[in-house]
N, C-alpha and C positions, 0 to 999 in steps of 0.2 A: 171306835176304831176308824182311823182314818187309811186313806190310799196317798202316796207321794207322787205324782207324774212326774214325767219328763223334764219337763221346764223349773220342778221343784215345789207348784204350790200342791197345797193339801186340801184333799176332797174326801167327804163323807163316803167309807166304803156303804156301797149299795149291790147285794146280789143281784138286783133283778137286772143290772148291767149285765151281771157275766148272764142271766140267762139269755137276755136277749143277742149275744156274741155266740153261744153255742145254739142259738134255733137259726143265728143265719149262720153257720158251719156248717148245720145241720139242712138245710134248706141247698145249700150246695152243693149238698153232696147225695141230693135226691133222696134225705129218710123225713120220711112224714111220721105224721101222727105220733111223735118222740118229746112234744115239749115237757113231757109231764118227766120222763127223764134230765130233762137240759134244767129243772127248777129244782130236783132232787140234788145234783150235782152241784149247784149251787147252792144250796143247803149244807151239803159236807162240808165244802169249803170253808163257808161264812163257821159254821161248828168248828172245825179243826180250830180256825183261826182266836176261836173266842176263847177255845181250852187253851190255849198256848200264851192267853193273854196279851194279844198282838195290840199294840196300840198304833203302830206305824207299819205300811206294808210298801215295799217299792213297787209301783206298777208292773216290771219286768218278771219279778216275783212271782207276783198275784197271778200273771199268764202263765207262769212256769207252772202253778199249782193245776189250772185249766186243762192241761196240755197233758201231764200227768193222769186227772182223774180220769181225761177222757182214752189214753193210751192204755188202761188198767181196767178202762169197761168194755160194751161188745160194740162201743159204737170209735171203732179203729179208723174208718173210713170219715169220720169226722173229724177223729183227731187230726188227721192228714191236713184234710182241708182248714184246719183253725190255724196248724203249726204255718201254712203256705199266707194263708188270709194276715199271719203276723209280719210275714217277712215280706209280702207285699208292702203292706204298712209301714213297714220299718223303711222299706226301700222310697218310697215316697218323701217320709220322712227327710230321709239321710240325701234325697235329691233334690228337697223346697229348702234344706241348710245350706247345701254347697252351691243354690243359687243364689241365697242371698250373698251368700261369702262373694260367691263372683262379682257380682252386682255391684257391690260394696269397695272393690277391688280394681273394678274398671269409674265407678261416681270417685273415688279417691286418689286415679291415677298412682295407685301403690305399683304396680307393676306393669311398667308398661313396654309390650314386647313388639310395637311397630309390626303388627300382621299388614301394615298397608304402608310402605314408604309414601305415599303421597296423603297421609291423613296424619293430623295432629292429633295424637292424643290424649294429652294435660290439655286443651284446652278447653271450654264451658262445652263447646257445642261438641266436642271431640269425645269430651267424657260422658256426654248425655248417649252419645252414638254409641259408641263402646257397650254400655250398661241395656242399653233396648237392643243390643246385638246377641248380650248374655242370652237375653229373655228368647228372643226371637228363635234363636239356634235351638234352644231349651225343646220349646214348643214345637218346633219343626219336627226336630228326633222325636218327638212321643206321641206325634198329633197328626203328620201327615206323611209317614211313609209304614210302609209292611218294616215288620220285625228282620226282616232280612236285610235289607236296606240298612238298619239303623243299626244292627250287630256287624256288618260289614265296615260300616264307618268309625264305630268304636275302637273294633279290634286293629283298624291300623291296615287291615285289607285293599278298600274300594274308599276311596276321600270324595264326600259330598263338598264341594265348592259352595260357598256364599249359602249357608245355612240359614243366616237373618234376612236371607232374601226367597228364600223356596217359601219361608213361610206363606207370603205373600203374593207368592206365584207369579213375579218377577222373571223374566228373560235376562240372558246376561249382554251381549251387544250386538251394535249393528251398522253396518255402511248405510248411511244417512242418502239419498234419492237427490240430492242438492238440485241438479238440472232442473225433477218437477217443482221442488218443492219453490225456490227461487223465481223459477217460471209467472204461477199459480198464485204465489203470494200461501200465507199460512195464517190460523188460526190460534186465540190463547184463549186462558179460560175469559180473558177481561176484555181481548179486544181482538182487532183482525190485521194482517200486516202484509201493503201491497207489492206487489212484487218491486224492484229497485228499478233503480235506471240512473245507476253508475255503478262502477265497481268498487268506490268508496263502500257506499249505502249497503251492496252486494258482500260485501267482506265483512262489514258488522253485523248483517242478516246471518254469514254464517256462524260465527263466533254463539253465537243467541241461540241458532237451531241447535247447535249442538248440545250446547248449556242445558237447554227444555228439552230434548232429547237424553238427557243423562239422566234424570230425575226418574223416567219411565223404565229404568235398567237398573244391572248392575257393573255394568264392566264397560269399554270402549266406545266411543264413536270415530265412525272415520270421512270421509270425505276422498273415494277414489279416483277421481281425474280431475282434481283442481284447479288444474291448468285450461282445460277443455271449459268447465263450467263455468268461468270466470269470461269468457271470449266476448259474450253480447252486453255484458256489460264493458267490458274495456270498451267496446266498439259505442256502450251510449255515450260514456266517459269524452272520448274523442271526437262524436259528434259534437258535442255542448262547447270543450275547445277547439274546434276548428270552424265552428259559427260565429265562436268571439273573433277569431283568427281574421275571419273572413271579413267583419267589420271593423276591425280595431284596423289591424297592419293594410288589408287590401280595399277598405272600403265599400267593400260588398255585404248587406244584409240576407239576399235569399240563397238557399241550396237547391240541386236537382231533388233532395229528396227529402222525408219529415224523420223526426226521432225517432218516430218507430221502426219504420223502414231501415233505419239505423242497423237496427237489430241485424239484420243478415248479408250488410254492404261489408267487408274486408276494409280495414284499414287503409289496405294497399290500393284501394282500387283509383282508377284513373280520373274517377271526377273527384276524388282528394290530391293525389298526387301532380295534377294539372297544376294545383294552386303552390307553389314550392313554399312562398313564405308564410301561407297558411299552413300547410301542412306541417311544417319544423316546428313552428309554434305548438300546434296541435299534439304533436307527437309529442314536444322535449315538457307537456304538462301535464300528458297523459301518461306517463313515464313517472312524473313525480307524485302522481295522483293512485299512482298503482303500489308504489315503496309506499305511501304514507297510509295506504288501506292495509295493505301488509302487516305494517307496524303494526296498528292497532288490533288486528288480527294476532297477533303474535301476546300484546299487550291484556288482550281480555281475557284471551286462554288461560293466562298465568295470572290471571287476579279476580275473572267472576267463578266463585266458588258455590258450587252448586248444591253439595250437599252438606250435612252437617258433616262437624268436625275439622272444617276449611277446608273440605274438598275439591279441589279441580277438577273438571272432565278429562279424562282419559281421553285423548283429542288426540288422531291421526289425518296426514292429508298426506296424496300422494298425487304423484306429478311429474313431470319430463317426457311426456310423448307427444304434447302438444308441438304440431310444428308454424300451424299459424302465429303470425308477427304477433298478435293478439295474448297468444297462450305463451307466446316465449317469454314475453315482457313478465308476465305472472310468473313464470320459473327464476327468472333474474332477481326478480325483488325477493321472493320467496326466499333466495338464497342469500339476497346479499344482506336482509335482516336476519337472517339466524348469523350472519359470520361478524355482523358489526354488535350484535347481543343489546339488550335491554336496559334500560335504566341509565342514572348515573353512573354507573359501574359498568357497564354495558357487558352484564353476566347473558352466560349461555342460558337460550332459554330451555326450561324443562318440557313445558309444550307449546304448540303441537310436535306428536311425534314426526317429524319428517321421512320422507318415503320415495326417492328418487325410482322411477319405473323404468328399469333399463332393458332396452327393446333393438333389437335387431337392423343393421338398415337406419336407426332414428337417432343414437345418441350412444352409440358404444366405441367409433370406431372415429378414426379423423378424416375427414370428408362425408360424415355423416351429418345432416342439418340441425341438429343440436349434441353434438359432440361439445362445444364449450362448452354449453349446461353441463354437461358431465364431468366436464373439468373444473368448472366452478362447484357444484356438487361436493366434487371430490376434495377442494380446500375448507368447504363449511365442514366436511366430517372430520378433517384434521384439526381444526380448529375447536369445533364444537360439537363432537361426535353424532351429529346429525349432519345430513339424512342419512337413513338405511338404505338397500339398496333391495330393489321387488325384480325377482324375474318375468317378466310380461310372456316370454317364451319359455316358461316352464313346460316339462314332457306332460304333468297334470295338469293342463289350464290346454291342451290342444283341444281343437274347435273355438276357439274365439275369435270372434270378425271384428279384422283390420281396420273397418269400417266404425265398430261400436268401440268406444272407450270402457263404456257401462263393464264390456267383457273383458277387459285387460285383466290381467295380474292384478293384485291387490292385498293389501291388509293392515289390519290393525296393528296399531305399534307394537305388543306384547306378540304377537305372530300368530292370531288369527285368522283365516283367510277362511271364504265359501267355497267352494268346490261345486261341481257341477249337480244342478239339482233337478233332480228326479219326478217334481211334482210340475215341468214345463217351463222352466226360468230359462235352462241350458245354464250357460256362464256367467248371465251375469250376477255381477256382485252386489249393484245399489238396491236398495229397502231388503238387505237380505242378512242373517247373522247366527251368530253362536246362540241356540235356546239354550241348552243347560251343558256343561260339560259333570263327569268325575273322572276321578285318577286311581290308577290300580297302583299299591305301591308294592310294589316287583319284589325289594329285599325281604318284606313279610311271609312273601307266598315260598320263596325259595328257602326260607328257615323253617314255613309249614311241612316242606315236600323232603325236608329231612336231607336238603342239600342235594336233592337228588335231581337230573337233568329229567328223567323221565318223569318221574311223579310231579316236578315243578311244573313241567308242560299240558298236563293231566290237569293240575290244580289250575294254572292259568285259563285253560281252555274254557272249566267251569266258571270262577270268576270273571273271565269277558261277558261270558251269556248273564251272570248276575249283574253285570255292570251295565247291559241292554236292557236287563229288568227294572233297574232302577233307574234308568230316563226315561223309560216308559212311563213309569212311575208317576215321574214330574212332569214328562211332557204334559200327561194329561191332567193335572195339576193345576198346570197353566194357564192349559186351555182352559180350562174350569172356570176362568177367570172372567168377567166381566169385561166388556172394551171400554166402560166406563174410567177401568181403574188406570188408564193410561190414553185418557183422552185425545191430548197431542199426536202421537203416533198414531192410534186410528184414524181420529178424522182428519188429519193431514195425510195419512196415507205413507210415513214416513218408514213403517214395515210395508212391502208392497204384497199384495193379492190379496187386501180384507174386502172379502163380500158381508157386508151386515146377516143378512137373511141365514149365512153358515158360520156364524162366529167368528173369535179370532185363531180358531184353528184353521183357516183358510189363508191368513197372512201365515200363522208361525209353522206351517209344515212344509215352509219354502225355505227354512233355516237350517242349523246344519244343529245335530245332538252329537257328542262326541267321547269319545272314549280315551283319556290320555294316561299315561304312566311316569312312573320316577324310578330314580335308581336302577338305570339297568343294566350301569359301570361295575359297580357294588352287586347286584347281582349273579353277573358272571364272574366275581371276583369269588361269591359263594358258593357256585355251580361248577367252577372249574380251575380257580385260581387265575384264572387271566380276565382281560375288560376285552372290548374291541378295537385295540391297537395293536392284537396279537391275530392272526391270520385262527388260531383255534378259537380266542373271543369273536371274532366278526362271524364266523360259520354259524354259531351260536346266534349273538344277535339277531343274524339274518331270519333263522327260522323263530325266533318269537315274535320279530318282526312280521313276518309274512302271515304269520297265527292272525294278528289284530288283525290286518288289513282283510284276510279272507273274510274274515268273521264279519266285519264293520262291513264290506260289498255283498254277504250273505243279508245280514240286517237288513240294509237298504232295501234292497231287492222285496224282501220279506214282507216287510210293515211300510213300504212305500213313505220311508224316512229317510233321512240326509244324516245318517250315520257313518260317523267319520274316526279315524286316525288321529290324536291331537298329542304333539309333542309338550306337557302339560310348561306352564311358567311355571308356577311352583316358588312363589317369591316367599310363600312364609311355609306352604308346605315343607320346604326342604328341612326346616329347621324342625316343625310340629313335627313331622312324621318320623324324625331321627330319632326324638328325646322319646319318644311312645316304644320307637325299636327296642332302643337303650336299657329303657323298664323292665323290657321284657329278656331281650337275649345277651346284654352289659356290651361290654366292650370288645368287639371284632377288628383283628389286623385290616388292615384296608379295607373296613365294610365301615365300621359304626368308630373307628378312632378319630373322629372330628365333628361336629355340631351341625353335617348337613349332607342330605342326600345330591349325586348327581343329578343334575337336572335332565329328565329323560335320556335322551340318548346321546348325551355330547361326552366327546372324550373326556377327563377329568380333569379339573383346573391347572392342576398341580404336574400335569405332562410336560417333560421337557420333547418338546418337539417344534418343527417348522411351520408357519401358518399355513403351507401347501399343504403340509400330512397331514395338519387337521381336516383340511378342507375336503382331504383325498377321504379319509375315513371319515365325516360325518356324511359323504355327496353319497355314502353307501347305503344311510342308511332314511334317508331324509325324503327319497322316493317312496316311500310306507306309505306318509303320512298324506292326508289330502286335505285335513282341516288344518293347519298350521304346524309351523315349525320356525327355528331359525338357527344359524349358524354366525358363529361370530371368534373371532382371531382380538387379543390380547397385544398392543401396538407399545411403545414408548414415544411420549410426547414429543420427541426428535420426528417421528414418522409425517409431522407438517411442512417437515423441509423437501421431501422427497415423495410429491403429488404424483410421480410416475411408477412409486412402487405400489402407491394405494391405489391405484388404475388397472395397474396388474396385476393385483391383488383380487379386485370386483369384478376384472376379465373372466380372468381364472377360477372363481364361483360360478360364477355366471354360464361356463362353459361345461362347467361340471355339472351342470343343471342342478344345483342350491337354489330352493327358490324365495331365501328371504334372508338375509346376510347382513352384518355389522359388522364394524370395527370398532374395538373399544380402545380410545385412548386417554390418560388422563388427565383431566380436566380439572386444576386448583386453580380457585382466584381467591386474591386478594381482600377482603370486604371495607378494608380503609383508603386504598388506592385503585384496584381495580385489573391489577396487574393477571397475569391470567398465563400458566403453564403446569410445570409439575416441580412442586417444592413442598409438598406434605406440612410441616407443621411451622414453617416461618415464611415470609414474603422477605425474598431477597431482595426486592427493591426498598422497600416502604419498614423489614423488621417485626410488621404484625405478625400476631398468632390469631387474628381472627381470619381464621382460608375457612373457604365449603370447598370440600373435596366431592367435587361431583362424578360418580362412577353409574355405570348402566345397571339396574335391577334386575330385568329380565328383559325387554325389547324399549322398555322405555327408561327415562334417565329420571333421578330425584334429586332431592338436593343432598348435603353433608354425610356419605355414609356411614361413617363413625356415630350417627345419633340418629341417621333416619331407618337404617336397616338393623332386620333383627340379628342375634346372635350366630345365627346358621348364615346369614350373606354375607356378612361383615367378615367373618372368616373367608369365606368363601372368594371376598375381593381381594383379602389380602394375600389369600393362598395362590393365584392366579400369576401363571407364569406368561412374562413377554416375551410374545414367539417371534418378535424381528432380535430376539437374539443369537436366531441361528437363522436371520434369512440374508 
């Protein structure tokens, strides 16, 4: 008599298996001294089986026979435990299958759903990543969180972010320290790299920091006063030509002072300016020496790929407070290489995210000392939807010193920002960052709460405290973690406050832990039949709103953590988290009829309204939040002729205290001529059909979204109403 397994081969039926399967039932379920039972019962079996003349038994079978003898005898409490011991098994089973399928699935590029607009898919290295993402995420869910945690995630509740990276115990990003790190010079695994002394050298160092700093993450690097940090170098830059200056045109070899001293002389100062035809010189080389570090700063962003898959860093820099001559030259070039774009085609570039810091007194107003910048700014966005625009005078960022740039406004292109930290930072932003974010998804809890406003609030209330549980979780996770496993950032110092002697939870308890949401259009659409464009949706809004934020200032407070408000991106959520809806509750009028949740709290794409009324109802609700958010207005590519409405456009945010704001306009070029507006599927100049229709993801831009976004954005871009059609 043989047994058939699962997979189909045939094995010699052996009772002393089954006895050995009911003495561990039996051993689980605390009955001793029974095996002489568990060998009798097996005995029946093998008996039955041999009367019946069984020559073939299906394994499923042969258990069912088990599960039977033992439901029929007095050992019931074992039968419990063998029926649970199989469906654990089974459950194993039925989870090592659906991994390989995945597996299989992502190494074959059969389906591929662009969870990352900035990552290749079908490529070698793209599908190698994909497939140890399956694995990673797999492991995460079963291996390093409480069963709470991992049934919150499943059910479509509370979304664990970057799964194949918690395994790991990976952070997710960080405002890079540039000033020290530049300063100081920085370490690799292979070699040591001294500090510059030009702004050349200083602009490829950062491009590099950044790159080695991505590797140690999973999400953004930024670079918050670019302009400011760039200064001692422009100034060695200028020393080096205006020495030539001084021998070539004037015939003079010596200076009052040496290159290093350089470091802290102003451009402007009078033993330069004495010299006129030295100093033109000086100046119109140091000008050109500044565009052409730019460039290449522009140029390595977009082509050293850091991680598998041909990934680029997620690279922000932000800039326009500087008002030294030094740091203005750095805003100019900044701007006028994003406006003349890349390449032979000279396409927009995707990174860095640009990030214009618009500040009071400095650059918002005309007789302010860099108000051009702001005007120039204002034509790279029409042209090339960068830069974004940072509120420096946000009502959240008050206490920051005029004096310190470190504490300015700031953030990551996708709209990350630090908030004031609790462990002795204050404001500032540099070596500081997002450790782990999740996202509560709103339309699940309001389908759990029976559509009900009181028991949704109920239910929210609980899941924020679970959603505190599970960074907790991770936080200390991470901590967990070695400083080895991210060597660069330690021992550069590139997260700031690592004391060795306290671990790295002495750097990472200066970051922010966050707690973000989705759909919360769609959920007041299920709570009350309106969004917050309706004066009964925003009453609503308000007070779920004010729920997080308490909660998130109680945390803090509590666990002496940087628990924050995060208006989540949500760039593949929107889509996962719809289709999981979908499964479960089908198809809902203005809830689940399209392929993608609201993104936290913005009005819906699809609103026909004024970009002021956006602006007027998102500035309501945008004060919540203190880890990131952004607001952004939907333009027609005509909006580059008219620099003075998009002025008063970023006034007008600005004033409504928004504190991280875009305009999206679109973006088609050409790829045989170069030509570059909005013409969707043919080039009116040139005829081609090869255009990349470049549109914004969530704070940052990618390339063609018709191929690079998933199902849920690509709708979502085309669903997107232009609000200067009623401005």
């Amino acid at each position: 008599m043989k047994v058939r397994k699962r997979n189909g081969n045939l094995q010699q039926f052996n009772s002393e298996k089954i006895t050995a399967a009911i003495i561990a039932a039996m051993r689980s379920a605390d009955v001793v001294d029974k095996d002489k039972a568990a060998e009798e019962i097996a005995y029946e079996i093998e008996k039955e089986l041999v009367n019946k003349h069984t020559k073939i038994i299906e394994i499923e079978d042969l258990q069912d026979l088990v599960e039977a003898k033992l439901m029929s005898s007095s050992l019931k409490d074992v039968a419990r435990k063998y029926i649970r011991y199989r469906y654990d098994r089974e459950r194993i089973r039925h989870n090592k299958t659906k991994l390989m399928a995945d597996i299989a699935e992502k190494l074959n590029a059969t389906n591929v759903e662009n969870q990352n607009a900035n990552l290749d898919e079908k490529s070698f290295s793209g599908r190698m990543n994909e497939a140890n993402r399956v694995v990673m995420k797999d492991y995460a869910l079963y291996n390093c969180m409480s069963d709470m945690a991992r049934n919150n995630h499943l059910n479509n509740e509370i979304y664990i972010h970057d799964l194949d990276s918690y395994a790991v115990g990976m952070h997710n990003c960080l405002s890079i320290p540039f000033d020290k790190i530049l300063e100081r010079g920085f370490k690799t695994r292979q070699t040591d790299v001294r500090s510059p002394r030009s702004v050349n050298t200083a602009m490829q160092l950062v491009a590099v920091i950044m790159q080695l700093q991505s590797l140690q993450q999973f999400g953004g690097v930024s670079a918050t006063h670019l302009d400011w940090t760039m200064v001692p170098y422009v100034r060695y830059s200028f020393y080096k030509h205006f020495k030539d200056g001084m021998h070539y045109i004037e015939e003079i070899d010596q200076l009052p002072f040496t290159k290093e001293e350089a470091r802290d002389i102003s451009i402007d100062d009078d033993r330069y300016t004495s010299h006129k035809r030295a100093y033109e010189y000086a100046l119109n080389l140091t000008a050109k020496e500044i565009y052409q570090a730019v460039e290449a700063l522009y140029h390595n962003l977009n082509t050293l790929q850091s991680r598998s898959g041909q990934q680029l860093p997620f690279s922000s820099i932000n800039y326009g407070t500087c008002t030294l001559t030094e740091g203005r030259m750095v805003t100019k070039s900044l701007l006028e290489v994003s406006i003349d774009g890349l390449g032979t085609l000279h396409k927009t570039p995707i990174f860095p995210c640009g990030i214009f810091q618009c500040m009071k007194g400095v650059n918002r107003k005309q007789g302010d000392p860099n108000y051009d910048l702001f005007r120039l700014a204002l034509k790279s966005t029409s042209l090339r939807l960068y830069p974004n625009y940072v509120n420096v005078d946000w009502s959240n960022n008050v206490g920051y010193d005029i004096n310190d740039p470190k504490t300015y406004m700031s953030t990551m292109g996708c709209r990350t920002s630090n908030g004031f930290d609790i462990n002795g930072f204050g404001q500032t932003k540099d070596g500081r960052g997002n450790i782990c974010p999740v996202t509560i998804i709103l339309p699940t809890l309001a389908m759990e709460a029976d559509r009900n406003v009181d028991k949704f609030m109920d239910l929210l209330d609980t899941k924020i405290h679970e959603a505190k549980d599970m960074l907790l979780e991770r936080f200390e996770w991470i901590c967990s973690q070695p400083a080895e496993s991210a060597n660069f950032m330690y021992e550069n110092g590139t997260m700031e406050g690592y004391i060795p002697q306290e671990g790295i939870r002495s750097a990472l308890k200066h970051g922010t832990i966050v707690i973000g949401q989705l759909g919360l259009a769609e959920t007041l659409q299920l709570l009350i039949g309106n969004d917050q464009t309706t004066e009964e949706g925003m009453k609503l809004a308000k007070k779920i709103e004010q729920l997080f934020k308490d909660r998130c200032d109680q945390f803090k407070q509590q666990y002496k953590l940087n628990f924050g408000v995060y208006y989540t991106p949500a760039e593949n959520l929107c889509y996962t988290a719809m289709k999981k809806f979908k499964e479960r509750y089908g198809t809902i009028e203005n809830v689940s009829d399209k392929n993608f949740f609201t993104n936290s709290i913005h009005v819906p794409v699809y609103k026909q309204i004024t970009p002021f009324e956006k602006i007027d109802i998102e500035s309501q609700l945008t004060g919540y939040s203190n880890a990131g958010c952004i607001t952004y207005v939907e333009l027609e590519s005509t909006s580059k002729h008219n620099i003075e409405a998009l002025e008063e456009l970023v006034n007008y945010a600005m004033d409504k205290d928004i504190p991280y704001f875009a305009i999206n306009i679109p973006n088609d070029t050409c790829l045989k001529c170069g030509y570059t507006d909005e013409f969707n599927d043919h080039c009116p100049m040139c005829g081609s059909e090869e255009i990349q229709q470049l549109r914004r993801v969530t704070g940052y831009l990618t390339g063609n979204y018709k191929t690079a976004f998933n199902k849920g954005k690509q709708q979502e871009t085309d669903m997107r109403v232009k609000h200067n059609e009623f401005f």
